[in-house]
Structures are given as structure tokens and as C-alpha cells.
Biopython code that builds the backbone (N, CA, C, O; Angstrom):
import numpy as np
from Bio.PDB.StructureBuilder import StructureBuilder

atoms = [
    (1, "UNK", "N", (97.301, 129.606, 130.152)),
    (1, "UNK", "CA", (98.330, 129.869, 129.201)),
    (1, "UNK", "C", (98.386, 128.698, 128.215)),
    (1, "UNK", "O", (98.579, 127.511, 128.480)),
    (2, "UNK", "N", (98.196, 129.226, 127.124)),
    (2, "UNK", "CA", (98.334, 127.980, 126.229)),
    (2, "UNK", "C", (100.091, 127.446, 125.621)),
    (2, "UNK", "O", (100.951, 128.156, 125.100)),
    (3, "UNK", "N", (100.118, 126.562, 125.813)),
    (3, "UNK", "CA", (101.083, 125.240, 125.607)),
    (3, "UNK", "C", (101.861, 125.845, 123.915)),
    (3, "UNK", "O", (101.105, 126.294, 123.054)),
    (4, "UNK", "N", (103.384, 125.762, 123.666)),
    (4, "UNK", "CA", (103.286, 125.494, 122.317)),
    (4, "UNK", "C", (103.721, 124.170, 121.928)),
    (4, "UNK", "O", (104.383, 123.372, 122.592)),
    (5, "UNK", "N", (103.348, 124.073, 120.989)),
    (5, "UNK", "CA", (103.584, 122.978, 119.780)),
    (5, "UNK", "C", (104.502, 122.416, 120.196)),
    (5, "UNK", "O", (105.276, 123.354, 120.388)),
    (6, "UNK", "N", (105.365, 120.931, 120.693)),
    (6, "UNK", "CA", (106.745, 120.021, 120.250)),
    (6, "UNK", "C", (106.852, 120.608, 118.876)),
    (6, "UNK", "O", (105.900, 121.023, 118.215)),
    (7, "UNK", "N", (108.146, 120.598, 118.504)),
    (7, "UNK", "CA", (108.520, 120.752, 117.105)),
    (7, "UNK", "C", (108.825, 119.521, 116.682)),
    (7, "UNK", "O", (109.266, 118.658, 117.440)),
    (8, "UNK", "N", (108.531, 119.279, 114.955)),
    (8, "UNK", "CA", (108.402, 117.601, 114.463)),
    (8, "UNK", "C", (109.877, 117.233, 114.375)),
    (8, "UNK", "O", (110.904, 117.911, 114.361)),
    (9, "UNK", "N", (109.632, 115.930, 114.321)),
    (9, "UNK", "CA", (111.213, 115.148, 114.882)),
    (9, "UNK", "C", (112.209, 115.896, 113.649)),
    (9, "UNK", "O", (111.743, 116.468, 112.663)),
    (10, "UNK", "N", (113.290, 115.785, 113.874)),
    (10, "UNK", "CA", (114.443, 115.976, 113.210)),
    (10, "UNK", "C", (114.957, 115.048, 112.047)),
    (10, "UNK", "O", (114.976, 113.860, 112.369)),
    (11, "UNK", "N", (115.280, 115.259, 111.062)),
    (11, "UNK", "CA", (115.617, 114.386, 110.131)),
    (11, "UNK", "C", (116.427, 113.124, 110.573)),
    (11, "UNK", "O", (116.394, 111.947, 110.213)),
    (12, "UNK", "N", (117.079, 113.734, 111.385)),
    (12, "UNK", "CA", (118.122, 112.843, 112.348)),
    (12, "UNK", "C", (118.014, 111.796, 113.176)),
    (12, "UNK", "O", (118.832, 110.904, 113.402)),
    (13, "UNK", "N", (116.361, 112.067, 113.849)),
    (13, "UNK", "CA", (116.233, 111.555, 115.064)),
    (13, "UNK", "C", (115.776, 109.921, 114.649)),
    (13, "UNK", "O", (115.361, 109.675, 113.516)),
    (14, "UNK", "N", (115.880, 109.047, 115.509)),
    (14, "UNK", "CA", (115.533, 107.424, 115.002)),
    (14, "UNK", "C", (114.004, 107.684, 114.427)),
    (14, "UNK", "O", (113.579, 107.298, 113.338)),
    (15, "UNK", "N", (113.250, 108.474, 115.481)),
    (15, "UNK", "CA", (111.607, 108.645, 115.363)),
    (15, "UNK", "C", (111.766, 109.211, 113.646)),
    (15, "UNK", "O", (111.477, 108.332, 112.834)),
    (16, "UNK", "N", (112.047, 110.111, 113.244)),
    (16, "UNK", "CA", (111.809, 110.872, 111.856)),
    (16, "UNK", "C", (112.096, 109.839, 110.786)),
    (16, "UNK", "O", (111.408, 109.699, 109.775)),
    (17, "UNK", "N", (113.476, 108.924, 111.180)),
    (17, "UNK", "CA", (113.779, 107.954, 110.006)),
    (17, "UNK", "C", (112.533, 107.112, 109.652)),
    (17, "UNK", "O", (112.021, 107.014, 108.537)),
    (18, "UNK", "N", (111.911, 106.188, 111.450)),
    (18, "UNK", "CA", (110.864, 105.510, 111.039)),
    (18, "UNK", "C", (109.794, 106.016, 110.298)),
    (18, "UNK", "O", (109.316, 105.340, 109.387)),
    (19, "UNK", "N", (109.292, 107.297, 110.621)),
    (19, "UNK", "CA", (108.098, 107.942, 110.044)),
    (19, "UNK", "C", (108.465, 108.486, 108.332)),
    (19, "UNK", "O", (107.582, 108.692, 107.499)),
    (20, "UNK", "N", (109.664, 108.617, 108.124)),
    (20, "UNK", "CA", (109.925, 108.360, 106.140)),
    (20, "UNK", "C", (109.770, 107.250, 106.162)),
    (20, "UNK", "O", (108.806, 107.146, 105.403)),
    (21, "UNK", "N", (110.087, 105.940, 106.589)),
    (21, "UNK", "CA", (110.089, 105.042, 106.032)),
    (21, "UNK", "C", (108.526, 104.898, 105.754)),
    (21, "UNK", "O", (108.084, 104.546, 104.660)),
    (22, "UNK", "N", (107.958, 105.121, 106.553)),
    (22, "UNK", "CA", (106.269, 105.305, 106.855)),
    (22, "UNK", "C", (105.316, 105.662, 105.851)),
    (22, "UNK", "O", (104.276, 105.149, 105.437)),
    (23, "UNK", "N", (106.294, 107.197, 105.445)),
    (23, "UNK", "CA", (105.707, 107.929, 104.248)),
    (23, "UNK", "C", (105.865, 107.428, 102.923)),
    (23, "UNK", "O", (105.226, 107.772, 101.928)),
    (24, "UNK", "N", (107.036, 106.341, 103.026)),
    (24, "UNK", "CA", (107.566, 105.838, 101.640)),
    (24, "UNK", "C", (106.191, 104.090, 101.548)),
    (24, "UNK", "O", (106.267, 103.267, 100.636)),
    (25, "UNK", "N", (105.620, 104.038, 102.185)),
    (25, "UNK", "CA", (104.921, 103.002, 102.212)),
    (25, "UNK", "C", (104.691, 101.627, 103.183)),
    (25, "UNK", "O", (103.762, 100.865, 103.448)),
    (26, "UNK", "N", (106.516, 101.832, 103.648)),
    (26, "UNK", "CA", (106.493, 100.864, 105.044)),
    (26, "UNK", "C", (106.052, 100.420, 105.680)),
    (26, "UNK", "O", (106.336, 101.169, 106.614)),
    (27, "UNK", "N", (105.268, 99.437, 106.246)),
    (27, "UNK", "CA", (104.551, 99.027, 106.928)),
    (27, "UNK", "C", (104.961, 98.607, 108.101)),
    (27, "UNK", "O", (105.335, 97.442, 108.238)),
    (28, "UNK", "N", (104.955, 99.480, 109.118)),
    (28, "UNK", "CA", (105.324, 99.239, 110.507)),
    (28, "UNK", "C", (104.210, 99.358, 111.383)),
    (28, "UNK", "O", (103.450, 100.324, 111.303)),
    (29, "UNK", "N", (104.004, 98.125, 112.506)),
    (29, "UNK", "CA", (103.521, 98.095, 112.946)),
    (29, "UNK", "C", (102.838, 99.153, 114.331)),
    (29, "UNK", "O", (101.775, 99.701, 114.621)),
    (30, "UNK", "N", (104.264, 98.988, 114.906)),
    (30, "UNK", "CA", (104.047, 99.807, 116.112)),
    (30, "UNK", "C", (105.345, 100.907, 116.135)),
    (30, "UNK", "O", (106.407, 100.574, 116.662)),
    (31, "UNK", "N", (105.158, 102.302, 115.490)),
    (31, "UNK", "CA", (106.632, 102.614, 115.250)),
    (31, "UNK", "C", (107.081, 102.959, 116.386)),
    (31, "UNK", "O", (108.310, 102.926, 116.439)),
    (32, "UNK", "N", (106.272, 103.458, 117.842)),
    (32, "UNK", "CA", (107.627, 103.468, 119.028)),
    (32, "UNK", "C", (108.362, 102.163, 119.191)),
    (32, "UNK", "O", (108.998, 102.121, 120.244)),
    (33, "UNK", "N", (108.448, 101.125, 118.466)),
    (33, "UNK", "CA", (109.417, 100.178, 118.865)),
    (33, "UNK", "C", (110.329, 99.420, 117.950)),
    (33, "UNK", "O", (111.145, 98.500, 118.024)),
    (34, "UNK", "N", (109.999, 99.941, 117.370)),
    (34, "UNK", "CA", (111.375, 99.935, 116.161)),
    (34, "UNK", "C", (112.326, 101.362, 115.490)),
    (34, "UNK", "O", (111.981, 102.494, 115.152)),
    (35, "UNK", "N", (113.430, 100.764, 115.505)),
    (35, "UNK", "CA", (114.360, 101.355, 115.448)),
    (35, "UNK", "C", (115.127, 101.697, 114.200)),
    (35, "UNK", "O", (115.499, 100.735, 113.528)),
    (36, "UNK", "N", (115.327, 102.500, 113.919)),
    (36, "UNK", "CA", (116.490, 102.686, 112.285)),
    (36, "UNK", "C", (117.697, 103.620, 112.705)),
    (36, "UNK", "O", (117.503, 104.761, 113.126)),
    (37, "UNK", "N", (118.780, 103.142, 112.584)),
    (37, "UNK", "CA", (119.617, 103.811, 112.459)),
    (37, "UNK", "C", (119.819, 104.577, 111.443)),
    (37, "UNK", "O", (119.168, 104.516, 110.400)),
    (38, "UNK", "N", (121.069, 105.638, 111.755)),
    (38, "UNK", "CA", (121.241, 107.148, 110.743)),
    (38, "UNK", "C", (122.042, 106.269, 109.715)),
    (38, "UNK", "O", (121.860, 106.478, 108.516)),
    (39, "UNK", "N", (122.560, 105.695, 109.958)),
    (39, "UNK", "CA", (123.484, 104.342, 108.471)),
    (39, "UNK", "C", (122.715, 103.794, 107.361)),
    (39, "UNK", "O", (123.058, 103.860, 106.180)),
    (40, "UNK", "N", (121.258, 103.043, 107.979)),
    (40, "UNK", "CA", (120.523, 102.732, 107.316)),
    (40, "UNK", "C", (119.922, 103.939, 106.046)),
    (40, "UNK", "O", (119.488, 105.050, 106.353)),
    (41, "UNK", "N", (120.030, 103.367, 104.474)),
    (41, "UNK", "CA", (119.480, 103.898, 103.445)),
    (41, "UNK", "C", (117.496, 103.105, 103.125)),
    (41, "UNK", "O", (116.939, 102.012, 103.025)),
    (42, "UNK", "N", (117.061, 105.071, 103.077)),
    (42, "UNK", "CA", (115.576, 104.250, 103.063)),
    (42, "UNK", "C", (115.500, 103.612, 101.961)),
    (42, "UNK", "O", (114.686, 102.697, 101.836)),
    (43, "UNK", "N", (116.400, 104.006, 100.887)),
    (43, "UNK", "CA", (115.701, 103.843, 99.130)),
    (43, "UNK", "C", (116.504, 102.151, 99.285)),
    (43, "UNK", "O", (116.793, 101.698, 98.177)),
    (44, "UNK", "N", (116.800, 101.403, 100.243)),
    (44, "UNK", "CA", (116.708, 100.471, 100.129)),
    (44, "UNK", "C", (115.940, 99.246, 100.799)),
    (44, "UNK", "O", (116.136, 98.032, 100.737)),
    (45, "UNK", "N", (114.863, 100.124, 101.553)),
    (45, "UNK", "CA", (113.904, 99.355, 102.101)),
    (45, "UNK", "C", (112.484, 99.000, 101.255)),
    (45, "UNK", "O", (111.700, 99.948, 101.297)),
    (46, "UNK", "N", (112.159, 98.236, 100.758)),
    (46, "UNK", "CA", (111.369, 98.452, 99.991)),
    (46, "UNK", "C", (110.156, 98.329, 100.761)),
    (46, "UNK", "O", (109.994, 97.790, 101.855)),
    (47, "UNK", "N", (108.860, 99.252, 99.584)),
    (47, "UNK", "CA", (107.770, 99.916, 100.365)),
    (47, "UNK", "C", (106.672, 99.072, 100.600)),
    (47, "UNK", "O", (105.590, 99.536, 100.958)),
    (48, "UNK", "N", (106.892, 97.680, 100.401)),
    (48, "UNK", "CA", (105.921, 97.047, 100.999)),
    (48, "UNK", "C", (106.498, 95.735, 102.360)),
    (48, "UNK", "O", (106.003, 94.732, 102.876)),
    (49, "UNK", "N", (107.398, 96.273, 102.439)),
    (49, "UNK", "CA", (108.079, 95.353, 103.975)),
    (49, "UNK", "C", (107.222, 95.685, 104.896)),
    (49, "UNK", "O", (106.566, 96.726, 104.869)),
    (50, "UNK", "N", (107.162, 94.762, 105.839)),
    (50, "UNK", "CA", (106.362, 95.166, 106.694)),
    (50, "UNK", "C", (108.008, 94.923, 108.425)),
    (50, "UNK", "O", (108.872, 94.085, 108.681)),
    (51, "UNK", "N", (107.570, 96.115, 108.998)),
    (51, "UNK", "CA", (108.609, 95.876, 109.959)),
    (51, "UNK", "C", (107.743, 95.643, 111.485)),
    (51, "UNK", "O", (106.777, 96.288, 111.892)),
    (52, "UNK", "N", (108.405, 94.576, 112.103)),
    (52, "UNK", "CA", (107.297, 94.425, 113.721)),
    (52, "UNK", "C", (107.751, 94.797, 114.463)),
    (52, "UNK", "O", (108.959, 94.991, 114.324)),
    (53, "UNK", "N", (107.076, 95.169, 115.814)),
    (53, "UNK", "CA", (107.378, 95.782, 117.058)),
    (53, "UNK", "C", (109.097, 94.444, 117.444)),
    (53, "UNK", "O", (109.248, 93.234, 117.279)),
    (54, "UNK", "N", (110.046, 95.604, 118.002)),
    (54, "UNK", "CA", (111.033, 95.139, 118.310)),
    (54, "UNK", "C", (112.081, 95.457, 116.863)),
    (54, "UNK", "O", (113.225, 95.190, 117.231)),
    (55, "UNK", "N", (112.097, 95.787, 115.811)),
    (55, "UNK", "CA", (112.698, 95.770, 115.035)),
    (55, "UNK", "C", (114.217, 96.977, 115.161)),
    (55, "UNK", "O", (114.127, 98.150, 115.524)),
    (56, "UNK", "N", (115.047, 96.520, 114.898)),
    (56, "UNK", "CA", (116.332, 96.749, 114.936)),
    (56, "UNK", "C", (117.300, 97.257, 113.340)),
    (56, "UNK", "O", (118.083, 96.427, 112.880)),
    (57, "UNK", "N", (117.163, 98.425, 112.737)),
    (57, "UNK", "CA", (118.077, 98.161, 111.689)),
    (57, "UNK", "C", (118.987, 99.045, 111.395)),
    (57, "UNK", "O", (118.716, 100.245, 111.360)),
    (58, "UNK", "N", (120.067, 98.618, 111.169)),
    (58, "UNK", "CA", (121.727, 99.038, 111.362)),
    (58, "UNK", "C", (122.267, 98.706, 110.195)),
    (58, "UNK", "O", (121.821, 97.784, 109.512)),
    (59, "UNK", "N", (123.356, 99.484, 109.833)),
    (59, "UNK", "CA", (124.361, 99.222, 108.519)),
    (59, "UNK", "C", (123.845, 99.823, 107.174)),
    (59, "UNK", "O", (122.697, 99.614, 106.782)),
    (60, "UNK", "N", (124.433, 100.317, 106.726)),
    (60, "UNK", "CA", (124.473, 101.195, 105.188)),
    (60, "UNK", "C", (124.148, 99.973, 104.187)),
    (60, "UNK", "O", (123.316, 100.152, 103.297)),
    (61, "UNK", "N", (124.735, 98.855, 104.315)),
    (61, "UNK", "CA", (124.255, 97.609, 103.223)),
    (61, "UNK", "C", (122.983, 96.828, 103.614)),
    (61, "UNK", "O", (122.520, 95.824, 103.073)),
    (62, "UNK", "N", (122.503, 97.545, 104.721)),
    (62, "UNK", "CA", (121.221, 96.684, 105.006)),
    (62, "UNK", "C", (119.980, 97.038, 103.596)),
    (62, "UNK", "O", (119.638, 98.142, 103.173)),
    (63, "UNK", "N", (119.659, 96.056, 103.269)),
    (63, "UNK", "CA", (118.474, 95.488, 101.963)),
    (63, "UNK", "C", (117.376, 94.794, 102.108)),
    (63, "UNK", "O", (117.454, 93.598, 102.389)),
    (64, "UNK", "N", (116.251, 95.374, 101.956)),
    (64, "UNK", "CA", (115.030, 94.724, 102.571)),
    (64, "UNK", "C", (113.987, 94.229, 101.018)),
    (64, "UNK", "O", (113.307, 95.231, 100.792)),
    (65, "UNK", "N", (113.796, 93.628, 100.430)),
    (65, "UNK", "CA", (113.296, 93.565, 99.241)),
    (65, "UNK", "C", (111.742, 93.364, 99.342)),
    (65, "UNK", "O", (111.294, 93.132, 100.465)),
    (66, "UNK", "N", (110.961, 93.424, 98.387)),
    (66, "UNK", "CA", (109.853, 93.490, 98.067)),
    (66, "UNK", "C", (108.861, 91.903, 99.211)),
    (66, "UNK", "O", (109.056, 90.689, 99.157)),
    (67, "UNK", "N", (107.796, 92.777, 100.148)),
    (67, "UNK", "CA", (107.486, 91.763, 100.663)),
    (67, "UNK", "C", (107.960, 91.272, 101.811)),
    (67, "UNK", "O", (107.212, 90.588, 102.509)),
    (68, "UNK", "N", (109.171, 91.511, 102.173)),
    (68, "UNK", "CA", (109.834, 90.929, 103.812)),
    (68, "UNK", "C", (109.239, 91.599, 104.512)),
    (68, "UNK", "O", (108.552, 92.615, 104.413)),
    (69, "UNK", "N", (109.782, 90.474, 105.800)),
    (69, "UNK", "CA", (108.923, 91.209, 106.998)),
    (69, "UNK", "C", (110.141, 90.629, 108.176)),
    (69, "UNK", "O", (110.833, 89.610, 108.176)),
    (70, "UNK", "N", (110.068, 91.422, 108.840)),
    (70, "UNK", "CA", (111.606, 91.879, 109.684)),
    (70, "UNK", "C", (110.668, 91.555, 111.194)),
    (70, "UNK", "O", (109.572, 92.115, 111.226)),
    (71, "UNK", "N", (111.029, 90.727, 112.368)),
    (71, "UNK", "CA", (110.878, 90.735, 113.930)),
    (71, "UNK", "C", (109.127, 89.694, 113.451)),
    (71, "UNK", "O", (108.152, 90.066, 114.104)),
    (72, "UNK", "N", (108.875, 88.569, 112.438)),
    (72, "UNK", "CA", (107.977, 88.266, 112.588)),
    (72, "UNK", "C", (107.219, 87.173, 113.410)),
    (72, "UNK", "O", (106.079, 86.715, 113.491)),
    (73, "UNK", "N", (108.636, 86.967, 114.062)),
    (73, "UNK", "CA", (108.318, 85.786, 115.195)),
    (73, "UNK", "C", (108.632, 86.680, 116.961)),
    (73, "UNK", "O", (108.242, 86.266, 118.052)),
    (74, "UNK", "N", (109.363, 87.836, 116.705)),
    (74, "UNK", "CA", (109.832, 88.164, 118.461)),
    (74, "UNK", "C", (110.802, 89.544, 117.563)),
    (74, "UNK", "O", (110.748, 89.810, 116.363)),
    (75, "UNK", "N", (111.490, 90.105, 118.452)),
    (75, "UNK", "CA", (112.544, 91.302, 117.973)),
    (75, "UNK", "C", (113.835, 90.635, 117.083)),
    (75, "UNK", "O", (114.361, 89.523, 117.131)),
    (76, "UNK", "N", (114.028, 91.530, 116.464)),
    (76, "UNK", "CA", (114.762, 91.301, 115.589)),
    (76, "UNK", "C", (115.847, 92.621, 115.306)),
    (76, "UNK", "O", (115.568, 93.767, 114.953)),
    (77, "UNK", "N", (116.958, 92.111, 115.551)),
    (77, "UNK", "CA", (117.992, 93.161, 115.121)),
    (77, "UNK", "C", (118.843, 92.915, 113.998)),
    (77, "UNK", "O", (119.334, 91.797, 114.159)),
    (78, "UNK", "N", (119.285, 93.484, 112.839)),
    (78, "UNK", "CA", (119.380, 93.686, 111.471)),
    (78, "UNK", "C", (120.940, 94.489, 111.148)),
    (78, "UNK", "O", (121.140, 95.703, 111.133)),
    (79, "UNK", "N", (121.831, 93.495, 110.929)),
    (79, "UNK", "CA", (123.279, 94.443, 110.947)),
    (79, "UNK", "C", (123.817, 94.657, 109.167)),
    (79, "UNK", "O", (124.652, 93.794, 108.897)),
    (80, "UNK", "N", (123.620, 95.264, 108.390)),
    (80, "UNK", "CA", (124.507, 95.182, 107.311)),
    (80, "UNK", "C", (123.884, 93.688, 106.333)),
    (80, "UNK", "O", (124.457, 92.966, 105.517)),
    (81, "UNK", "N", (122.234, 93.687, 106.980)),
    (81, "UNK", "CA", (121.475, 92.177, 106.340)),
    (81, "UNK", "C", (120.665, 92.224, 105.173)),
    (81, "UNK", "O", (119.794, 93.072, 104.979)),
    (82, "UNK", "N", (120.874, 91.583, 104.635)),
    (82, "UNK", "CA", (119.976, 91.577, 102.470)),
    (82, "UNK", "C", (119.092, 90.680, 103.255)),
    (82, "UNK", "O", (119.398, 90.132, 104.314)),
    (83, "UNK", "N", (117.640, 90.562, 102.442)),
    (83, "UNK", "CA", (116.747, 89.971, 102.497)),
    (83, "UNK", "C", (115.750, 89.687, 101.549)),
    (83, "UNK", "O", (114.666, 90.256, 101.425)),
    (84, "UNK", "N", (116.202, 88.771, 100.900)),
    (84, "UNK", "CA", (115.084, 88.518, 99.494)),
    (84, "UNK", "C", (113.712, 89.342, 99.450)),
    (84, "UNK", "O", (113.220, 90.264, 100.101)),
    (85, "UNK", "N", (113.400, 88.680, 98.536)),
    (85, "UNK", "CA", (111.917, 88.897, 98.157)),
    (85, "UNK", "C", (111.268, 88.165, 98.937)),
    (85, "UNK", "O", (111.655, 86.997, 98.972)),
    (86, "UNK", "N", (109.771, 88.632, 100.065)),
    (86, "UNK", "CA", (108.750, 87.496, 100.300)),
    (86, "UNK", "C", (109.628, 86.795, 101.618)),
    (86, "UNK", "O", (108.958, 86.240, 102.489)),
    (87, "UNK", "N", (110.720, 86.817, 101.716)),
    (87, "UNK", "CA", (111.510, 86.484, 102.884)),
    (87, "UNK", "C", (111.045, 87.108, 104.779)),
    (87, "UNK", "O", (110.718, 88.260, 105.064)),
    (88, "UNK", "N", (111.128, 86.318, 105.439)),
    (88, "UNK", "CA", (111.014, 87.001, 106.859)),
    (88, "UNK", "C", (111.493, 86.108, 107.557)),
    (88, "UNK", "O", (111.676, 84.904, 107.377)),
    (89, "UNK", "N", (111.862, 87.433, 109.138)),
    (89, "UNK", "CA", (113.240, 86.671, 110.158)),
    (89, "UNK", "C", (112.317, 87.078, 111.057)),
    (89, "UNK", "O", (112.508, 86.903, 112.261)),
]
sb = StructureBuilder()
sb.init_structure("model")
sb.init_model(0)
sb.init_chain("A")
sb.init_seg("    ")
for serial, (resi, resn, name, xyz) in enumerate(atoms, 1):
    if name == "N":
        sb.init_residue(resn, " ", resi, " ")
    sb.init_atom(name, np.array(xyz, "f"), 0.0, 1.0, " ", f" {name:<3s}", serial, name[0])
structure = sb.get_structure()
């Protein structure tokens, strides 16, 4: 008997947020391990951040600018946080 299909994540689900961010250019490393909350706005992540395994991001004012890179030493969780240009935590 053949198997059907999982249906693709939900707009909703943490998995679907990471994978737009994905489609928008994002650079995530390992996306089962980072996280986006439903608060978080993508059109303010910009599309060449790079995000690392362990990443954490939360809050509607969270701002990622051109070039950051988010968890680049260990995990990193992200509340309502701006982040320059070229900047990383």
C-alpha cells in the first residue's frame, strides 16, 4: 500500500516561518534548530543574515540588518533585538 504525502508545513508552524525566511534569501544553517516565532516580521530580517544552529527569534520589533549573523559563537535567543549592519551575537 502506498504511503501518502505529509502535507507542507503550515504558514503557522515555526518549520514554515524558517523555510520563508529561506525562500527570502536567509541563510540558515541548520533549519531544524532554529526557531522563529509567529511575532517575528520576515520583511525585517534581512536576506543576507545568516542565522546558526541554536537560533532563537521572538518579538514583532526584532531587526536583523544587512549581513548579521545571529548564534555565531553557541545559541542564541533574540527578544524584541535590532542588529546593525555586519553585526553578530
Amino acid at each position: 500500500m502506498a504511503s501518502t504525502p505529509s502535507p507542507p508545513p503550515s504558514p503557522s508552524t515555526p518549520a514554515a516561518r524558517v523555510e520563508a525566511l529561506r525562500a527570502r534569501g536567509v541563510r540558515i544553517l541548520d533549519p531544524g534548530q532554529v526557531f522563529v516565532a509567529d511575532d517575528v516580521d520576515p520583511g525585517r530580517i534581512d536576506p543576507t543574515v545568516t542565522l546558526y544552529p541554536g537560533t532563537r527569534l521572538h518579538g514583532r520589533r526584532t531587526f536583523l540588518a544587512a549581513g548579521a549573523g545571529v548564534g555565531v559563537e553557541g545559541p542564541a535567543t533574540l527578544v524584541d533585538c535590532v542588529l546593525g549592519e555586519g553585526s553578530s551575537i
